[in-house]
C-alpha positions in Angstrom: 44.1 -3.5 16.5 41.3 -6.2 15.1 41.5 -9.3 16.5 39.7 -12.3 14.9 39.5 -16.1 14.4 42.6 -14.6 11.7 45.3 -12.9 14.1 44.7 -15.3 16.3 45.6 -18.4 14.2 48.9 -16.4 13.1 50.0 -15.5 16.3 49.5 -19.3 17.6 51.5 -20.2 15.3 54.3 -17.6 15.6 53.6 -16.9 12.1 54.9 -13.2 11.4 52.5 -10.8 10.3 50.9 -7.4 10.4 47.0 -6.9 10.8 46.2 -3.6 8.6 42.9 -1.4 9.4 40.6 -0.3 6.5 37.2 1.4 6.6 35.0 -1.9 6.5 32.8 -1.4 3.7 33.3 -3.6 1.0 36.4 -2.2 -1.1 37.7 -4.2 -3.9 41.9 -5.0 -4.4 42.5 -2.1 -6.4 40.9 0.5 -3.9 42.5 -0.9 -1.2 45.7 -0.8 -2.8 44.9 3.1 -3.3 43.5 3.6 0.2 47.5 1.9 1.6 49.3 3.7 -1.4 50.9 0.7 -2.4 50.8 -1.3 -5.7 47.7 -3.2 -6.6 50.1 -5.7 -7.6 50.8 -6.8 -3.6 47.2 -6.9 -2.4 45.6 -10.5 -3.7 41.8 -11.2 -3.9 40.0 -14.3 -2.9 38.4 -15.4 -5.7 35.8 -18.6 -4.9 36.0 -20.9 -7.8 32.7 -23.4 -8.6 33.6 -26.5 -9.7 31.9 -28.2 -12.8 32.3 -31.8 -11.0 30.7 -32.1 -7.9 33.3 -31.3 -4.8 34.0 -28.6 -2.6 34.7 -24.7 -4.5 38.1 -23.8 -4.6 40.1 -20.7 -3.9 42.0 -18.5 -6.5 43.7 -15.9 -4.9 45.6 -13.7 -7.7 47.1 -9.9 -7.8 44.1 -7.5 -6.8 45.0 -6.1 -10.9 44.2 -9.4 -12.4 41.4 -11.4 -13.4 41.3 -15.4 -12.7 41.6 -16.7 -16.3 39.1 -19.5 -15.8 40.4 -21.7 -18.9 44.1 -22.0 -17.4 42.6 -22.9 -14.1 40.2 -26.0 -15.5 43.2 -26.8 -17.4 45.3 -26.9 -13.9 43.1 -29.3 -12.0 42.3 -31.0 -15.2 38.6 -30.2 -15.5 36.7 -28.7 -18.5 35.1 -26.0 -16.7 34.8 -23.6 -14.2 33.0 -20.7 -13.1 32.8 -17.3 -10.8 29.2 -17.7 -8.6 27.4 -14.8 -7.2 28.4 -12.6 -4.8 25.8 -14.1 -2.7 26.3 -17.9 -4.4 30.2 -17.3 -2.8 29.1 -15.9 0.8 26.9 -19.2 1.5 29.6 -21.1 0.0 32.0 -20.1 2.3 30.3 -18.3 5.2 31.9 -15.0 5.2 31.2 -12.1 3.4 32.6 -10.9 0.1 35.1 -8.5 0.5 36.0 -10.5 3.5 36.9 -14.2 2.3 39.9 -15.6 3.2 42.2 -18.4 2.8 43.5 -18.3 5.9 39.8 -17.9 7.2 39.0 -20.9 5.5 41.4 -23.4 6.8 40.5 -27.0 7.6 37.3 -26.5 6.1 38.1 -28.4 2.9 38.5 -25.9 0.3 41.6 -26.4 -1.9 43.5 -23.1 -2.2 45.2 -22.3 -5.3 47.7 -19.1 -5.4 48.8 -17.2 -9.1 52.2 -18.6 -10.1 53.2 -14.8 -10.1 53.6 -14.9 -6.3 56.9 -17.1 -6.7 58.3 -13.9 -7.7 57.6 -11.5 -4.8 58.3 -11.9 -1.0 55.3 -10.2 0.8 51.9 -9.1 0.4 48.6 -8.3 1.3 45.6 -11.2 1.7 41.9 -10.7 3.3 42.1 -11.6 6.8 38.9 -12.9 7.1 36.5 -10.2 7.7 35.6 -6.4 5.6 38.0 -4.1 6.9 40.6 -6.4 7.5 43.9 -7.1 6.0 46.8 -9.5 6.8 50.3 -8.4 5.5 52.7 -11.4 5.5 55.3 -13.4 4.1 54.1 -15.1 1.1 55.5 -18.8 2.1 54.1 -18.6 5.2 50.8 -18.0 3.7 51.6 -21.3 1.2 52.9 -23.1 4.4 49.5 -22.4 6.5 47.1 -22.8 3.8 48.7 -25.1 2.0 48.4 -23.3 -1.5 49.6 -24.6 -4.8 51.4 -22.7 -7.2 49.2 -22.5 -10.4 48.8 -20.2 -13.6 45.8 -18.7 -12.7 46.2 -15.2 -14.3 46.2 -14.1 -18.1 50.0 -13.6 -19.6 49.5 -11.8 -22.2 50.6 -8.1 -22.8 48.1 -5.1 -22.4 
């Protein structure tokens, strides 16, 4: 089993969870979802978040099937604008690599971590743990309880 800066937070803290394997090139939510044979709907992405006002970037993490509608999350923490950086804009950001960032990778490091509303409704899921090739099954309120997530409407609603 992997072992990082991750497993080893969760286990300190007696946190229940379950470190899953995957081939460690970069693989996006909905291929990893495929690769596990579960539904895209319980792996989340990271998404890094640039603030329009100067502070640190934030952290959307949303179903691996949805995009971050940037609109609704302005509106949330009440400022006009937002934006998705590079790739390589969101790896100096935060230090890790894409396909690798990580709330829970992240903590104490200042960046405000905002989870879809949608996750009120399930009980479980899949997040990065922190490095490619790495993923953290858990309990979603012990993710919200370690990172100290909000609940905001960061997905679109409306019907396909």
């Amino acid at each position: 089993m992997i072992t990082n800066n991750v497993t080893r937070l969760l286990e300190s803290r007696k946190i229940q969870f379950k470190a899953v394997e995957q081939p460690a090139e970069k693989m996006g939510a909905l291929e990893t979802a495929e690769f596990l044979g579960i539904s895209p709907g319980l792996v989340y992405k990271t998404i890094v978040i640039r603030r329009e006002k100067p502070g640190k970037p934030l952290l959307a993490v949303v179903p691996g099937d949805q995009r971050v509608n940037l609109k609704s999350l302005a509106a949330f923490i009440g400022e006009k604008k937002v934006s998705i950086p590079t790739e390589k804009e969101a790896e100096q950001m935060t230090g890790l690599q894409v396909g690798g960032i990580s709330a829970l990778a992240l903590l104490n490091r200042g960046f405000e971590t905002l989870l879809d509303s949608i996750a009120v409704d399930i009980n479980e899921f899949y997040v990065s743990g922190g490095m490619r090739g790495l993923l953290i099954w858990m309990f979603v309120e012990d993710f919200v309880c370690i990172t100290g997530a909000k609940f905001a409407p960061l997905i679109s609603t409306k019907q396909k």
